[in-house]
FITILO-212916 format. One line per field, with one value per residue: residue number from 0; residue in one letter; chain; x, z, y of N, C-alpha, C in turn. Coordinates in Angstrom, 3 decimals, padded with zeros to 6 digits. Example, Ala and Ser with C-alpha at 12.3 -4.5 7.8 and 13.67 -1.06 7.14 Angstrom:
<recs>
k = 0  1
r = A  S
c = A  A
n_u = 013.190  012.850
n_w = 007.800  007.080
n_v = -005.690  -002.250
ca_u = 012.300  013.670
ca_w = 007.800  007.140
ca_v = -004.500  -001.060
c_u = 013.200  012.900
c_w = 007.800  007.870
c_v = -003.300  000.030
</recs>
This chain:
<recs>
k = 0  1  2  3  4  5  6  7  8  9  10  11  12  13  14  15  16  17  18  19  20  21  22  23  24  25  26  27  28  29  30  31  32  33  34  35  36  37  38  39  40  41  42  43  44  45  46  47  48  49  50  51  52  53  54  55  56  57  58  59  60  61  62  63  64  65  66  67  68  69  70  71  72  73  74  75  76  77  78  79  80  81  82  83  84  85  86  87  88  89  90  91  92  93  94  95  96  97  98  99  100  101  102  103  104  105  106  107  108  109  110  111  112  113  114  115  116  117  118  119  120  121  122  123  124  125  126  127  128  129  130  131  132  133  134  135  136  137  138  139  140  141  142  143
r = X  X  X  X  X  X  X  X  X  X  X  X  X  X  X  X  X  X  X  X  X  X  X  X  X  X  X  X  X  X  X  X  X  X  X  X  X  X  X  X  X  X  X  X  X  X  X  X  X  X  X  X  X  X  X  X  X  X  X  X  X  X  X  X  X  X  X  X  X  X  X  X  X  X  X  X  X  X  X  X  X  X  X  X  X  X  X  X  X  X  X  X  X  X  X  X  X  X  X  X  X  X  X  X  X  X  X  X  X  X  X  X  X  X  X  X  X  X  X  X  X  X  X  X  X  X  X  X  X  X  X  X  X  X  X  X  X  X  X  X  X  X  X  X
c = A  A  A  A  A  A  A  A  A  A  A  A  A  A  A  A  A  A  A  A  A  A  A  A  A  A  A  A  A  A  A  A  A  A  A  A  A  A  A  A  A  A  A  A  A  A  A  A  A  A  A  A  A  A  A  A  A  A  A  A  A  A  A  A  A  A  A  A  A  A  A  A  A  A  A  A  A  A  A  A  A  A  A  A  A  A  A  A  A  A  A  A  A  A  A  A  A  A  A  A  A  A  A  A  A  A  A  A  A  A  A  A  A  A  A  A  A  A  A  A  A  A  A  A  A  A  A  A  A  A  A  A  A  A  A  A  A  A  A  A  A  A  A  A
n_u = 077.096  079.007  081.379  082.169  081.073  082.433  085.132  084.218  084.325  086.549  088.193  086.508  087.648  090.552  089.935  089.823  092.110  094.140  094.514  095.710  098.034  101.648  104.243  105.759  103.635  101.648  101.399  101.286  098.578  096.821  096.874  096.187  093.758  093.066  093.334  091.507  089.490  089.311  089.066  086.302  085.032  085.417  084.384  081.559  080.537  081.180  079.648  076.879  076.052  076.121  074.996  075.429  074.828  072.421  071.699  073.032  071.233  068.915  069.783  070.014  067.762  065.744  067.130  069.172  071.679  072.783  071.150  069.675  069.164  067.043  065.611  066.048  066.454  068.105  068.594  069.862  071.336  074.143  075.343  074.925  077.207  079.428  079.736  079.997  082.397  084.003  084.663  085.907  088.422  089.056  089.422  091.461  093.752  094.143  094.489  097.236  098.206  098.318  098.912  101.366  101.725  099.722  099.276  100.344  099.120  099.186  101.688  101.552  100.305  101.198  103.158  106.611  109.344  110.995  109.085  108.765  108.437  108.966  108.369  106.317  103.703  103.859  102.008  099.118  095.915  094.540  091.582  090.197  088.926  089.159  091.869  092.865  092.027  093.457  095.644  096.070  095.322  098.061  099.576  100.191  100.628  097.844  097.458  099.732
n_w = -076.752  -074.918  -073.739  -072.379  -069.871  -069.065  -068.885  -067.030  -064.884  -064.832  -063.812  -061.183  -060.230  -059.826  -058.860  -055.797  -055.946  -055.578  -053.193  -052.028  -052.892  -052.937  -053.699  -056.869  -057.883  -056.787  -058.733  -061.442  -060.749  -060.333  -062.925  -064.745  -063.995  -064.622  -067.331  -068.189  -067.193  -069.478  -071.230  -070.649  -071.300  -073.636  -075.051  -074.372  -075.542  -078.097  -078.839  -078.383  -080.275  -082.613  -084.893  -086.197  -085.519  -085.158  -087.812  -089.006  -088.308  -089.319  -091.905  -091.733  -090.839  -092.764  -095.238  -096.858  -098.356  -096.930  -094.787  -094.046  -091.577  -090.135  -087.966  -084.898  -081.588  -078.944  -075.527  -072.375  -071.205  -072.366  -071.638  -068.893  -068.450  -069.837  -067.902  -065.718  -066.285  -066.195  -063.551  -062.982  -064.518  -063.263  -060.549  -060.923  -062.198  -059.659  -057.852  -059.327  -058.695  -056.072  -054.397  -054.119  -051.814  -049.578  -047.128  -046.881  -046.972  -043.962  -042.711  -040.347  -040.249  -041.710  -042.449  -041.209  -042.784  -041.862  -039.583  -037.432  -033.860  -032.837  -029.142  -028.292  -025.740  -024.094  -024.315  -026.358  -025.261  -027.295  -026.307  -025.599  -026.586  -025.801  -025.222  -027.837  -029.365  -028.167  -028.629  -031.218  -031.464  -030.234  -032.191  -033.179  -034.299  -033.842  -034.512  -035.277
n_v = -026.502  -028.548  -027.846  -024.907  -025.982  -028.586  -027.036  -025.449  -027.400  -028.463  -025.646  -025.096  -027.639  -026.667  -024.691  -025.548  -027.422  -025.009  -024.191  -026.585  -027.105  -026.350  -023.752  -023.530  -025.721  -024.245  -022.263  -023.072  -024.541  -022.373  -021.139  -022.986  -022.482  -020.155  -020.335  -021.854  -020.364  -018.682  -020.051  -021.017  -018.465  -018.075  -019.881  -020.021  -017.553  -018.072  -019.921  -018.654  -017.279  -019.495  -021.337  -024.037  -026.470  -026.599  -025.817  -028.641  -030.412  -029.577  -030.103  -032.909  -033.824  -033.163  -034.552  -032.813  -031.366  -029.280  -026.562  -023.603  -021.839  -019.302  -016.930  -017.904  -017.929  -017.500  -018.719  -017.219  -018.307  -019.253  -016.412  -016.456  -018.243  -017.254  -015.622  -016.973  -017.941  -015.402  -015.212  -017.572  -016.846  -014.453  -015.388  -016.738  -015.078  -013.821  -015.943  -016.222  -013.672  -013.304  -015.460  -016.717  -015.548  -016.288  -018.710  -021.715  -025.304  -027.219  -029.058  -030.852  -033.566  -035.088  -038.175  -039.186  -040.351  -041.807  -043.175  -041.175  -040.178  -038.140  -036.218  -037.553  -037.859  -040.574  -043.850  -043.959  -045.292  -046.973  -047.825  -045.954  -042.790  -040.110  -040.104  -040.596  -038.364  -036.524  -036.924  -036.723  -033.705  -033.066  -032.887  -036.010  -039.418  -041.304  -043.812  -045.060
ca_u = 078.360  079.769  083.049  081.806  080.508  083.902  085.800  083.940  084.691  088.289  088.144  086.566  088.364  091.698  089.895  090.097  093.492  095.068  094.537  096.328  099.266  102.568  104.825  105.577  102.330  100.172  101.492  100.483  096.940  096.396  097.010  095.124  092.457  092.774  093.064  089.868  088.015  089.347  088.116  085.008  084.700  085.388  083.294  079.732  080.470  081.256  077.867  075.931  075.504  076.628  073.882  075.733  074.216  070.702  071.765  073.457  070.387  067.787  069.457  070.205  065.883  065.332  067.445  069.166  073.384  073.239  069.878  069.788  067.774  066.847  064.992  066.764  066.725  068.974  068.565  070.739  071.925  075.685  075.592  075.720  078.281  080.354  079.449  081.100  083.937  084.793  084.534  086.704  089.090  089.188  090.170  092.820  094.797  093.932  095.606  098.301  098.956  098.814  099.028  102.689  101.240  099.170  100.122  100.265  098.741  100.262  102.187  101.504  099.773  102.054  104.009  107.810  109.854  111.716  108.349  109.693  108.176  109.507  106.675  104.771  103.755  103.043  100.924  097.605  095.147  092.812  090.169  089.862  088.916  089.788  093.186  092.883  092.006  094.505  097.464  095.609  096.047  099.277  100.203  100.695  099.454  097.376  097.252  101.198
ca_w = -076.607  -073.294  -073.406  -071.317  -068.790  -069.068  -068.300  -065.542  -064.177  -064.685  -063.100  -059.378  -059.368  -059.849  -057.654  -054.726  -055.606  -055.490  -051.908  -051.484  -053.162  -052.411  -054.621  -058.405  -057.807  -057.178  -059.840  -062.416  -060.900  -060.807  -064.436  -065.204  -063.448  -065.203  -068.649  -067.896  -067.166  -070.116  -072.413  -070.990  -071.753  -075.234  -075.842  -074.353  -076.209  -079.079  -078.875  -078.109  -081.589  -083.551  -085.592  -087.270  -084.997  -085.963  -089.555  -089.768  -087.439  -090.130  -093.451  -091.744  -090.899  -094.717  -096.712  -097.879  -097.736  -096.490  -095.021  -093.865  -090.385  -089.934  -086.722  -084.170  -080.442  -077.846  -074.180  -071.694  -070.502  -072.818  -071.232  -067.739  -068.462  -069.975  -066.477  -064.516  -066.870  -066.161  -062.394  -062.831  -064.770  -062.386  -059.324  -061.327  -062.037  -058.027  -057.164  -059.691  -058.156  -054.640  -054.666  -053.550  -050.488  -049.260  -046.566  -047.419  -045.613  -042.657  -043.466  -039.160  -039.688  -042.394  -041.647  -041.871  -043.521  -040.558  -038.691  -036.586  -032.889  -031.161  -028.846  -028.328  -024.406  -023.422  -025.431  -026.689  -025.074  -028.350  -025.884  -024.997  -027.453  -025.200  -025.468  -029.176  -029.625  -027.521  -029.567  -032.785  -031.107  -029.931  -034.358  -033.316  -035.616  -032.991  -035.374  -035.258
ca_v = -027.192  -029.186  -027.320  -024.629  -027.022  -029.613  -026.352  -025.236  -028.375  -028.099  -025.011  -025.684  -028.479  -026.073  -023.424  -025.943  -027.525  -024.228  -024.174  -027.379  -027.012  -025.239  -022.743  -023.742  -026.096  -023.018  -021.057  -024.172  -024.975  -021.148  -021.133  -023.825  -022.011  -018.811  -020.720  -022.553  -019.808  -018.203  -020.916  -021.131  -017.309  -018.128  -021.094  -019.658  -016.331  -018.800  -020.498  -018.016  -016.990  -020.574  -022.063  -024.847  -027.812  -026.468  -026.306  -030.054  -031.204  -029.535  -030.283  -034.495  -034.184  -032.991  -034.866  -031.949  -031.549  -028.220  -025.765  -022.510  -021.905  -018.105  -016.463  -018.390  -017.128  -018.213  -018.387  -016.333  -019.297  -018.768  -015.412  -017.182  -019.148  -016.205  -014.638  -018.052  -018.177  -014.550  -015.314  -018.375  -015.764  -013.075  -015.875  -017.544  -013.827  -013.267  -016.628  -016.046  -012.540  -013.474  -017.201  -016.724  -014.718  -017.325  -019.787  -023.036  -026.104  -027.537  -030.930  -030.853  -035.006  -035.896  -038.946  -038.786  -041.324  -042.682  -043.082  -040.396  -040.154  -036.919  -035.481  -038.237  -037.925  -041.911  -044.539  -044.107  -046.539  -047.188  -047.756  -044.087  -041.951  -038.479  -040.320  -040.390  -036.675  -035.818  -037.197  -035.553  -032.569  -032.792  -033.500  -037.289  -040.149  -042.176  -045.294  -045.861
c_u = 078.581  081.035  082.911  081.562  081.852  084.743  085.739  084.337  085.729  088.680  087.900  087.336  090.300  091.437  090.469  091.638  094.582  095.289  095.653  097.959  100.459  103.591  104.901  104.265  101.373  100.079  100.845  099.385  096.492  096.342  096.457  093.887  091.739  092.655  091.758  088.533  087.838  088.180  087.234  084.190  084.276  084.657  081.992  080.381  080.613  079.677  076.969  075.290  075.606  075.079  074.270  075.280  072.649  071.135  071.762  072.246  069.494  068.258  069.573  068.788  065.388  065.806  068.485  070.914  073.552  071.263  070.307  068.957  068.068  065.773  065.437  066.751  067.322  068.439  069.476  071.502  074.180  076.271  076.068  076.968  079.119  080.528  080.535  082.433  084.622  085.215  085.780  088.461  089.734  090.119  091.515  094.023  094.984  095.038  096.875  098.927  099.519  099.173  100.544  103.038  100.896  099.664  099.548  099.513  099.901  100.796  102.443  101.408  100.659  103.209  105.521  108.283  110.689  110.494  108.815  108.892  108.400  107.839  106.207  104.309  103.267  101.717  099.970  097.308  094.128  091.279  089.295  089.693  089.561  091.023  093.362  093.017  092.835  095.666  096.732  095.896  097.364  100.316  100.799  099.433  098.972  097.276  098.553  101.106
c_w = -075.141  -073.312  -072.509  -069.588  -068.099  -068.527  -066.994  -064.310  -063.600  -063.495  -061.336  -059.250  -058.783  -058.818  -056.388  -054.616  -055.248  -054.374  -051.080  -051.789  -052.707  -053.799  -055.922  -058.254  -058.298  -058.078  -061.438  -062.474  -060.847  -062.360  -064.883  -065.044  -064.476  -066.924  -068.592  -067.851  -068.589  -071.448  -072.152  -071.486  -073.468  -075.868  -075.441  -075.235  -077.976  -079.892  -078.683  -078.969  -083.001  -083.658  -086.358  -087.064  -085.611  -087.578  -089.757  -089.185  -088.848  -091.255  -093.270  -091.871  -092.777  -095.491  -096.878  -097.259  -097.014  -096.222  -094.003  -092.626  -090.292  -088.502  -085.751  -082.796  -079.553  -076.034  -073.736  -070.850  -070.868  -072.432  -069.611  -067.574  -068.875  -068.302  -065.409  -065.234  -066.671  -064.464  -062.219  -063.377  -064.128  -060.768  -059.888  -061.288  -060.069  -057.679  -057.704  -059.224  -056.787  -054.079  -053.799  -051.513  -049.600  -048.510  -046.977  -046.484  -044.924  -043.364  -042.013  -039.207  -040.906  -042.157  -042.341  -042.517  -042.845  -038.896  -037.233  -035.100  -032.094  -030.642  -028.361  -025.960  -023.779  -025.025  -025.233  -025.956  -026.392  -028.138  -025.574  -025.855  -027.047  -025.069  -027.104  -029.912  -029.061  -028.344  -031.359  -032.277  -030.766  -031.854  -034.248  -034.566  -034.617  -033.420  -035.432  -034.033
c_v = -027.530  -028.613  -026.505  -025.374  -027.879  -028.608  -025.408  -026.090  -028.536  -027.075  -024.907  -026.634  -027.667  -025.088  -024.726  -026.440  -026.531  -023.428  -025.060  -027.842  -026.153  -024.252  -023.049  -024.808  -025.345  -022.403  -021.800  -024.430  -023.324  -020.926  -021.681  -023.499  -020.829  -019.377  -021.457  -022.043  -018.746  -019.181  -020.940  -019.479  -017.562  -018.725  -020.578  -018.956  -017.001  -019.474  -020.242  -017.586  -018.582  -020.962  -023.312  -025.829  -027.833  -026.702  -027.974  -030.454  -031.467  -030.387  -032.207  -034.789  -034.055  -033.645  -034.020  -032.374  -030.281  -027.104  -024.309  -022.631  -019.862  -018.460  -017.515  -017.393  -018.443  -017.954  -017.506  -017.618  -019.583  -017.139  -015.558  -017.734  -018.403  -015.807  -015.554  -018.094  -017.056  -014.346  -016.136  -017.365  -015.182  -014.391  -016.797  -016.449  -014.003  -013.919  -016.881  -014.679  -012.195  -014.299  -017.050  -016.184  -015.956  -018.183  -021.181  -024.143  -027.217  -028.965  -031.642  -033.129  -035.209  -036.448  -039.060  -040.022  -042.266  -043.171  -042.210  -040.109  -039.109  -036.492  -035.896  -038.260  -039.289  -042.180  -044.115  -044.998  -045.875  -047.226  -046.778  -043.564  -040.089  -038.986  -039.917  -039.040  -036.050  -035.911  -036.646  -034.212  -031.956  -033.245  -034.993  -037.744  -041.152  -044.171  -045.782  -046.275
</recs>
């Protein structure tokens, strides 16, 4: 099954957002995280033993409406994926338990709504780049 896989997906992408977000945010993509890794718990451990794809595969190759497949071995490969889904799991509780702890990221280059200017020490020259880095450092936006 791709559900495993689709929810792993889900998952890093929620591990990283739940860096970038701030308070009821985090507590949502944490959750999403921890349900993500839950499902993918559920779905390898699900498919680790399912035979029904081999069945419909055999009895569509035979003809038949319905076949039986015996001796069947699986890889360890739905045991991995239990293994990342309990990983994804374990950091979703984390960032739902501490998540609130956590400082948030800066909103230092985010531009205000009144193009707001305090700070700024003298124009940029564009031609300078050690001008340029300078007003990044000082939390200007060198491009206004």
């Amino acid at each position: 099954s791709g559900l495993p896989s689709a929810l792993a997906l889900v998952g890093l992408a929620s591990l990283v957002a739940v860096f970038a977000v701030r308070r009821t945010g985090r507590v949502i993509v944490a959750s999403v995280l921890a349900l993500s890794g839950a499902g993918a718990i559920g779905a390898a451990l699900v498919g680790a033993s399912d035979t029904t794809a081999l069945e419909r595969s055999a009895g569509d190759a035979l003809g038949l409406t319905e076949a039986a497949v015996t001796g069947v071995s699986h890889s360890g490969w739905p045991w991995f994926s239990a293994v990342g889904g309990l990983l994804l799991l374990i950091a979703g509780l984390l960032a739902l338990s501490y998540g609130r702890q956590w400082p948030a990221m800066s909103g230092r280059y985010e531009r205000t709504e009144r193009g707001d200017r305090r700070g700024r020490r003298g124009a940029v020259d564009p031609d300078r780049p050690e001008d340029l880095w300078k007003a990044l450092d000082r939390g200007e936006d060198p491009t206004t």
